[in-house]
N, C-alpha and C positions, 0 to 999 in steps of 0.2 A: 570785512567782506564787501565786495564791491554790489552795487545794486544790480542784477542781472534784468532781461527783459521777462522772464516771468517772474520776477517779484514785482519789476513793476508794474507787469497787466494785475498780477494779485491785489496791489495797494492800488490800480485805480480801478478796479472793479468794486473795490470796498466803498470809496468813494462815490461812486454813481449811485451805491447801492441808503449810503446816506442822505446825499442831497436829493436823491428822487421821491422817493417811499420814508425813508427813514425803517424799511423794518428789521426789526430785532434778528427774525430770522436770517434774515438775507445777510444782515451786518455778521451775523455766529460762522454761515457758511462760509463769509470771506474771512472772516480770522482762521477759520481753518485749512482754508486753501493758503492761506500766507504762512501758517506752519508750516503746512507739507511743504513748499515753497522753500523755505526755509532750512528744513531738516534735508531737502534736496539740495541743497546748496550746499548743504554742508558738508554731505558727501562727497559730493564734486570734488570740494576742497580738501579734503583730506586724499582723496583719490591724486588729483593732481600732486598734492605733496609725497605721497608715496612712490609715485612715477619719478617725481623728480631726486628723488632718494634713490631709487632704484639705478638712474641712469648718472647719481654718482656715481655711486659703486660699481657699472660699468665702468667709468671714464676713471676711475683709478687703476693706476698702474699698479704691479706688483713686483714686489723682489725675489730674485729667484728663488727663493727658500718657500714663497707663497704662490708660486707659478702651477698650474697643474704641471701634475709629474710627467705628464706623457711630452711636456713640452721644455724637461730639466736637461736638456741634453748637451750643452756646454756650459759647465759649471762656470767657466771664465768671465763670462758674461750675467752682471749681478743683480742689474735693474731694466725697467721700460717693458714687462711683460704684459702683456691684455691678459686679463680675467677669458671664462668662455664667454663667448658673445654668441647673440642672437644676429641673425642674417644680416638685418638691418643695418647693425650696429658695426658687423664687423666690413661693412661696404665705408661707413663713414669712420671707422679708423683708419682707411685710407689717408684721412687727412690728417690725423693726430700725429704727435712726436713718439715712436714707442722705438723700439730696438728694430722694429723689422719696415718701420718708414724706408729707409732707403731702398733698403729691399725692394718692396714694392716699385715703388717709383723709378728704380735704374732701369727697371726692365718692363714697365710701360713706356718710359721714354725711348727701349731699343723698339720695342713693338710699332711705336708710329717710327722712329727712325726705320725699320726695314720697309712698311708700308711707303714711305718718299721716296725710297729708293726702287720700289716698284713700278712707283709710279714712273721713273725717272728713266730707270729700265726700260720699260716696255717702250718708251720715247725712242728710244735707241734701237735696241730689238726689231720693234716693227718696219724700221728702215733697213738694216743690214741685213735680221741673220734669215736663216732658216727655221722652222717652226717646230725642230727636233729641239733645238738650240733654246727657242723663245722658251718650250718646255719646260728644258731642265732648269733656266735662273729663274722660270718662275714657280717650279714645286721647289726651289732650294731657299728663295726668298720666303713662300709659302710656309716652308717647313719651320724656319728662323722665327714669323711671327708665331706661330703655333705655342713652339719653346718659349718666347717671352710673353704668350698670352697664359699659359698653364702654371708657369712659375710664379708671375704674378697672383695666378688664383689661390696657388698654395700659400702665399706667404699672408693673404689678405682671408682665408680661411682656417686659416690652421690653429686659430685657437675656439674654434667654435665645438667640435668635439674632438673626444678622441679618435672615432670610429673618422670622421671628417679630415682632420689630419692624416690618418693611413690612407685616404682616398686621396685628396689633394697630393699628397705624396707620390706617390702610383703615378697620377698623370703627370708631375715637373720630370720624374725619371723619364716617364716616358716625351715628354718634349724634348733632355737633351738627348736622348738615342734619338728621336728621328732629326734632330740639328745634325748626329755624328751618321746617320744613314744618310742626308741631303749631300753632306760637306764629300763625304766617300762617293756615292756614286758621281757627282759632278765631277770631283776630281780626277776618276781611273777612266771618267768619257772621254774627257778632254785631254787628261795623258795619253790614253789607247786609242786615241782619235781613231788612227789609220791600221789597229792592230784587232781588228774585229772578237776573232778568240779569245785572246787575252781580256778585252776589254767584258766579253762577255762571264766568262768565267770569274772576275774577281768580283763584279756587280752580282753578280748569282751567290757568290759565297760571302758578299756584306752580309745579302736580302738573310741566308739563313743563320748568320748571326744574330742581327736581330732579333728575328721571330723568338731566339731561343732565348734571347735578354726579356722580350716584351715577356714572352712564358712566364720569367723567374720573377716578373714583378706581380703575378696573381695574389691577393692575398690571402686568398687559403691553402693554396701549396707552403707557406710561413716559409717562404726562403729568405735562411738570414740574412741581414743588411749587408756584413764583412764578404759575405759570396755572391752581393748584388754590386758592390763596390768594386770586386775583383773583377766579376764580368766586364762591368764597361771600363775600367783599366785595360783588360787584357783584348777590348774590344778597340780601344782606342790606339793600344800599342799595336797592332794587326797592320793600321795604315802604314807602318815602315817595311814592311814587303812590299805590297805593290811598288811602292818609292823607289826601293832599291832596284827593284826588278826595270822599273820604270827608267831608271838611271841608265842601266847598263842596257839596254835594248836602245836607249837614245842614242849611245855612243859614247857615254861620261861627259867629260868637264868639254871632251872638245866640240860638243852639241853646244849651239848658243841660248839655242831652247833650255837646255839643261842648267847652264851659267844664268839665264834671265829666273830663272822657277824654281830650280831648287833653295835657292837662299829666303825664298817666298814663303815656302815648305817648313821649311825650319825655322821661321819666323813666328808661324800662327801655333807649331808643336813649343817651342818656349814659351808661347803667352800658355797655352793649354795646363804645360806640366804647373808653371808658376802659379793658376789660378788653383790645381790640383793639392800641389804643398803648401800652400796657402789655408784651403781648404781641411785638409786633416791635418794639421799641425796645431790651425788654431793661435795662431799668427796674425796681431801681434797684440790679443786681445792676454793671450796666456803670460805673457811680457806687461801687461799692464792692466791687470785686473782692475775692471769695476771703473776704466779711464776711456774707453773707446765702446762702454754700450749702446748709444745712440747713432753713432756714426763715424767709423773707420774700423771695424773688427772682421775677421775672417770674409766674414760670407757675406759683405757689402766691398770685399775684394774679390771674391769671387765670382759675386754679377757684375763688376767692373772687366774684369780679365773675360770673362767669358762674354761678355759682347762684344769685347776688345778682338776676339778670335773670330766670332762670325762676321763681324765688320770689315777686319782684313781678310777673310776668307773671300767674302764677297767681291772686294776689290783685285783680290790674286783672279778669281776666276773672270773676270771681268777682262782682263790684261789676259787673260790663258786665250779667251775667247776670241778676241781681239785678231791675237796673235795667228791661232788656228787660223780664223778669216781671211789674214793676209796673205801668207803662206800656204795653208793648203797641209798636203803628205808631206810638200816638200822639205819642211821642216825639220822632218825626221831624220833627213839625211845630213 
């Protein structure tokens, strides 16, 4: 045990207490202050060694068969789980190796990525457009960070409870419904540029999708996951009407508008489905159990692809916006 600063005011009070007086008494009360001293020290130490025992057993990993159960949910996937963690703890496995590192980190890194391109934006914006315009890329950029700031939180929370995990959960769903309510209404503004009805009617009937996805993620209505999964599939599948509709009011293929945007469209719905089958299939961790826990399994392709989508989204609209600028209605014709 190292010599702490009240042992040694204890052993040089003992000292003073010699070479001044020499008395007996005084020398008794410094041996017993050097006990207590002592027996406090000792505690310390054991204390400290306890903590540091404790914050092994944090900082072990677990195998999925030692995983809490609320966190057993692809079996394919065998090692690198966190125990629960305390607040603290689970801010600084941020920086550890577990299964859900990448996680994390893809989608802080899209988070300042859309934040630069804000910044980068508004450089632009504030020269060219109109302040309808400034608007929408900045609640759609807005909306973008939100989805990689919430997704983040679940992935860097979700082993701290169970009740915690159902909560973090709750908000990443609801990050990508408002990414898919930004990407929808940007998109049917800047199709229905010049079609005011239209444009207005299919933004009205996002907005009450929505509402009725956000409803279903309450958690004490206990709406099953397979019926929360379906909703935003069949919310997501929704976007190819106005598309189509969008096609055939332009004029089709012999629109140039239509020849520049539509291949754009169906650009960002391939990365979508791909991040999607990906995602429930379980691909390509299910093909190589126990080989891709750390890094390249489903859903470290799935925040790949799916930044992949809001990043070219951003850039499609960018180019729509452009476009509209230069052209005008006239476009439509």
């Amino acid at each position: 045990m190292f010599a702490t600063p009240l042992f040694c005011e204890a052993i040089s009070n003992k000292h003073s207490c010699c070479n001044n007086n020499n008395n007996n008494n005084c020398i008794k009360i410094c041996d017993n202050q050097i006990a207590l001293v002592q027996e406090k020290e000792k505690e310390n130490e054991m204390l400290m060694k306890e903590e540091d025992e404790n914050y092994r057993k944090f900082r072990q990993l677990l195998d999925y068969d030692d995983a809490p159960s609320y966190l057993q949910f692809n079996p394919f996937i065998r090692k690198g789980y966190r125990t629960m963690l305390p607040s603290k703890l689970c801010w600084e496995s941020i920086f550890w190796w577990t299964n859900e590192t990448i996680n994390i980190w893809s989608h802080i890194f899209g988070l300042f990525l859309f934040i630069a391109l804000s910044i980068n934006d508004i450089a632009f914006l504030k020269i060219h457009a109109h302040f309808v315009d400034k608007l929408i890329v900045g609640a759609l950029l807005v909306c973008f960070q939100i989805c990689m700031c919430l997704s983040s939180f679940y992935h860097i929370f979700c082993c701290r409870s169970e009740h915690d995990y159902d909560c973090f959960l709750t908000y990443d769903l609801f990050g990508i419904a408002l990414s898919l309510l930004a990407i929808y209404i940007s998109g049917i503004y800047y199709a229905f540029w010049c079609h005011s009805v239209l444009r207005n009617f299919y933004i009205a009937t996002i907005v009450v999708i929505f509402i009725i996805s956000m409803i279903m993620q309450i958690p004490r209505l206990k709406v099953k996951d397979h019926i929360k999964i379906a909703v935003f599939v069949s919310w997501a599948a929704f976007g190819v009407i106005p598309t189509i509709h969008w096609y055939f009011e332009m004029g089709g293929s012999e629109n140039s508008m239509i020849n520049i945007f539509i291949p754009r469209v169906i650009g960002m719905y391939a990365l979508v489905i791909i991040a999607f089958v990906i995602y429930i299939t379980k691909i390509p961790e299910r093909w190589l159990v126990g080989k891709v826990d750390f890094a390249g399994h489903s859903h470290n392709w799935w925040h790949l692809f799916v930044l992949a989508a809001l990043y070219y989204w951003h850039n499609s609209g960018m180019k729509y916006l452009e476009y509209r600028m230069t052209y005008g209605c006239s476009a439509t014709s």
